[in-house]
TORFI-256247 format. One record per residue (C-alpha): residue number from 1; residue in three letters; x negated, y negated, z. Coordinates in Angstrom, 1 decimal. Layout:
<atoms>
+-----+------+--------+--------+--------+
! seq ! type !      u !      v !      w !
+-----+------+--------+--------+--------+
! NUM !  ALA !      X !      Y !      Z !
...
+-----+------+--------+--------+--------+
</atoms>
This chain:
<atoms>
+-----+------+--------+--------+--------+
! seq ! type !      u !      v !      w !
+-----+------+--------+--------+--------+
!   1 !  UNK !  -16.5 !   -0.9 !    3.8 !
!   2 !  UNK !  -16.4 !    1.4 !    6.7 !
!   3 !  UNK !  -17.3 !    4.6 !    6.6 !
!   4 !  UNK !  -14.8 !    6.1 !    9.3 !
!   5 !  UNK !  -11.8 !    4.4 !    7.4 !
!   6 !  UNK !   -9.7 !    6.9 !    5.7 !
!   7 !  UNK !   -8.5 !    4.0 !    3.1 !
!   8 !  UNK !  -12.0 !    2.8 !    2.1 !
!   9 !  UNK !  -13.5 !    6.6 !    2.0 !
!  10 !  UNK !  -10.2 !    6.6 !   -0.7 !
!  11 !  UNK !  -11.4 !    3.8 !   -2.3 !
!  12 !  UNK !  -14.9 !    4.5 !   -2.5 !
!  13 !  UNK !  -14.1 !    8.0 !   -4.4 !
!  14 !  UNK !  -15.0 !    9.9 !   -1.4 !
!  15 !  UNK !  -11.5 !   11.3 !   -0.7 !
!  16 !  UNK !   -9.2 !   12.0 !   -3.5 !
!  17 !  UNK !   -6.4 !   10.6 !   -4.2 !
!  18 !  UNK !   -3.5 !   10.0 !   -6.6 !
!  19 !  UNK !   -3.9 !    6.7 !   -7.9 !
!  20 !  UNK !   -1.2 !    5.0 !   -9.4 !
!  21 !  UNK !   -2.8 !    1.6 !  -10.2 !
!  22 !  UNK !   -5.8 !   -0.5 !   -9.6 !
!  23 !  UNK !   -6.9 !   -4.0 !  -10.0 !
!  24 !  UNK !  -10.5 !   -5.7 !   -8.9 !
!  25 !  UNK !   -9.0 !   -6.6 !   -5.8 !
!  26 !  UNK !   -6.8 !   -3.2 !   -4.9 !
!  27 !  UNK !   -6.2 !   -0.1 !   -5.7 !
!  28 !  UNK !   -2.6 !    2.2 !   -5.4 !
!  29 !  UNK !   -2.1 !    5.7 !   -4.4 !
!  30 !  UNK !    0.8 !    8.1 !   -3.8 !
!  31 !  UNK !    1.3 !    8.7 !    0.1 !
!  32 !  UNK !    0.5 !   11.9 !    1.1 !
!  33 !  UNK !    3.5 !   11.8 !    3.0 !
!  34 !  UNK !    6.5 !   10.2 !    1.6 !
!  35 !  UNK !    9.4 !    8.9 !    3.3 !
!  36 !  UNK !   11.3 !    7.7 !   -0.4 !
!  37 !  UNK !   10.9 !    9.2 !   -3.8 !
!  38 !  UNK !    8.6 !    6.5 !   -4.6 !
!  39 !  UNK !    6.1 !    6.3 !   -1.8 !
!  40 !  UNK !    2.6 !    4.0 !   -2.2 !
!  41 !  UNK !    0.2 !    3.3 !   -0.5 !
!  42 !  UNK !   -1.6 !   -0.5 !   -1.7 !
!  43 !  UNK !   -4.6 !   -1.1 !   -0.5 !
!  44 !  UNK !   -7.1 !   -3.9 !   -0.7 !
!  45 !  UNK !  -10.7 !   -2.7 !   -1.6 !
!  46 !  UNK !  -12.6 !   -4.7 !    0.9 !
!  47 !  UNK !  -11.8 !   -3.8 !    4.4 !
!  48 !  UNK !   -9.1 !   -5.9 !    6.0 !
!  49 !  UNK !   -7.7 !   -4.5 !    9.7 !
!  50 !  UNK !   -4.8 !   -5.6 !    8.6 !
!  51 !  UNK !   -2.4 !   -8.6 !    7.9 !
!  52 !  UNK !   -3.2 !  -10.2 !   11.1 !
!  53 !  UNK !   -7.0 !  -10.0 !   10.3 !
!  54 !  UNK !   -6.4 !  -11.1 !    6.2 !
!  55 !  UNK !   -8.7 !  -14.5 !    6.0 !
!  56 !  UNK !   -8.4 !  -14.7 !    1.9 !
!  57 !  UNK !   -5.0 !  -15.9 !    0.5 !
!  58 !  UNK !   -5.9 !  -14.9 !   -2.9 !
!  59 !  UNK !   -6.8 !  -11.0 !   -2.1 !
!  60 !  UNK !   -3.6 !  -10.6 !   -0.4 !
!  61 !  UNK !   -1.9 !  -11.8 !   -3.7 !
!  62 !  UNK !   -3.7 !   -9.7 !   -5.9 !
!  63 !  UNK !   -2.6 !   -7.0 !   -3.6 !
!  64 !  UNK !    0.8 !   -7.9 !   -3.8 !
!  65 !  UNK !    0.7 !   -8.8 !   -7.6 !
!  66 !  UNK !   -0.4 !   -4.8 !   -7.5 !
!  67 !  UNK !    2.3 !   -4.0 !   -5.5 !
!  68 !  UNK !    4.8 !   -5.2 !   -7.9 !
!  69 !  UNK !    2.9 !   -3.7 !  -10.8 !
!  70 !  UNK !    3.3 !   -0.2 !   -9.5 !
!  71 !  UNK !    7.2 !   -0.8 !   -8.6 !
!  72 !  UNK !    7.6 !   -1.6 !  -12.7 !
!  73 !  UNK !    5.1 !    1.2 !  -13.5 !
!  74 !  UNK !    7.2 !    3.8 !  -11.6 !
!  75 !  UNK !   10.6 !    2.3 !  -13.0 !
!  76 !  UNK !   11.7 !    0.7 !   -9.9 !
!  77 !  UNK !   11.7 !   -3.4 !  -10.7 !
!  78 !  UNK !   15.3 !   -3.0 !  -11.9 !
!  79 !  UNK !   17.2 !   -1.3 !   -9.0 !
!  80 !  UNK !   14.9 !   -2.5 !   -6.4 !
!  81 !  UNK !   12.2 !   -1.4 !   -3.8 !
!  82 !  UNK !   10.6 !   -2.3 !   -0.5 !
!  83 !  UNK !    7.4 !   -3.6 !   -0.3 !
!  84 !  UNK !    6.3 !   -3.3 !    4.1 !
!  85 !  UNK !    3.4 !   -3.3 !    6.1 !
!  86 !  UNK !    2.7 !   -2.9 !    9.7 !
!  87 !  UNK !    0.4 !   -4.7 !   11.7 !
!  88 !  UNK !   -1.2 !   -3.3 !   15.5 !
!  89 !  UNK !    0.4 !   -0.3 !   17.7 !
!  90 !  UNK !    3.6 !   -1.5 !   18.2 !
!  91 !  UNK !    3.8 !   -2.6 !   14.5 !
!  92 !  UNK !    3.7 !    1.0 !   13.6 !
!  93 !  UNK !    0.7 !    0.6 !   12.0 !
!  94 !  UNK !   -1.6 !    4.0 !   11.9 !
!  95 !  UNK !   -4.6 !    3.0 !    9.8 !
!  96 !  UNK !   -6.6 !    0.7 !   10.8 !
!  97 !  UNK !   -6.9 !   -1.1 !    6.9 !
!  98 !  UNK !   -4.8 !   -3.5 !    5.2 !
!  99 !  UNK !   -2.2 !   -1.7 !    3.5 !
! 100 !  UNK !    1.4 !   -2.1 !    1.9 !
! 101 !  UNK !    3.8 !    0.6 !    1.3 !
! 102 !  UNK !    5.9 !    0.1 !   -2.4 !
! 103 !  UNK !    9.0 !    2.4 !   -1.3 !
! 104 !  UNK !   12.0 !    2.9 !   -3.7 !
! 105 !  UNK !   14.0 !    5.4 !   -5.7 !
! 106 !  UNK !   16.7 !    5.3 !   -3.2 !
! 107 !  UNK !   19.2 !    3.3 !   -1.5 !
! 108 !  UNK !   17.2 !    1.4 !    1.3 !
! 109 !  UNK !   19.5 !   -0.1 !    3.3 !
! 110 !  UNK !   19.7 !    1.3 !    6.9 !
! 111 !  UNK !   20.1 !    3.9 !    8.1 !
! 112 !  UNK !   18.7 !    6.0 !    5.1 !
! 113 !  UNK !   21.4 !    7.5 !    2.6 !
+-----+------+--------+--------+--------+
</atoms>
């Protein structure tokens, strides 16, 4: 746990959040700032910097086992979703903690329509 990362501060209750689901391993969270109808953030509890740096094969399943929880839990298993994370700068990733974005409730093919 670190306590300058935004995403274990959110799991460790210090900064709310909308959570959407939660297992031992992980917990889910509505982004703040949503770039698809559906829009969530899942996180492993235990700080991981991110896939790169993810040494247990089993966490990274319960994460992902999560991740597809929350896409039936927000009605989205049926017409589909995208589950993506980045990894380093130019991965595009911003927060410096494991995390996989459950996107859906539109078409998303590219370019967005």
């Amino acid at each position: 746990m670190s306590d300058t990362c935004i995403f274990c501060r959110i799991v460790a209750g210090t900064i709310p959040a909308r959570i959407v689901a939660q297992n031992e391993v992980a917990l889910a969270f509505r982004d703040l700032n949503p770039q698809a109808p559906v829009h969530v953030l899942v996180v492993p509890r235990r700080h991981v910097d991110s896939l790169a740096a993810a040494d247990d094969a089993a966490e990274v399943g319960a994460v992902m086992a999560l991740a597809a929880e929350v896409a039936r839990l927000d009605g989205l298993a049926e017409s589909g979703y995208r589950v993506v994370t980045n990894v380093g700068g130019d991965g595009g990733q911003t927060v410096g903690h494991l995390h996989f974005h459950v996107l859906g409730g539109r078409s998303m093919t590219w370019p967005p329509g």
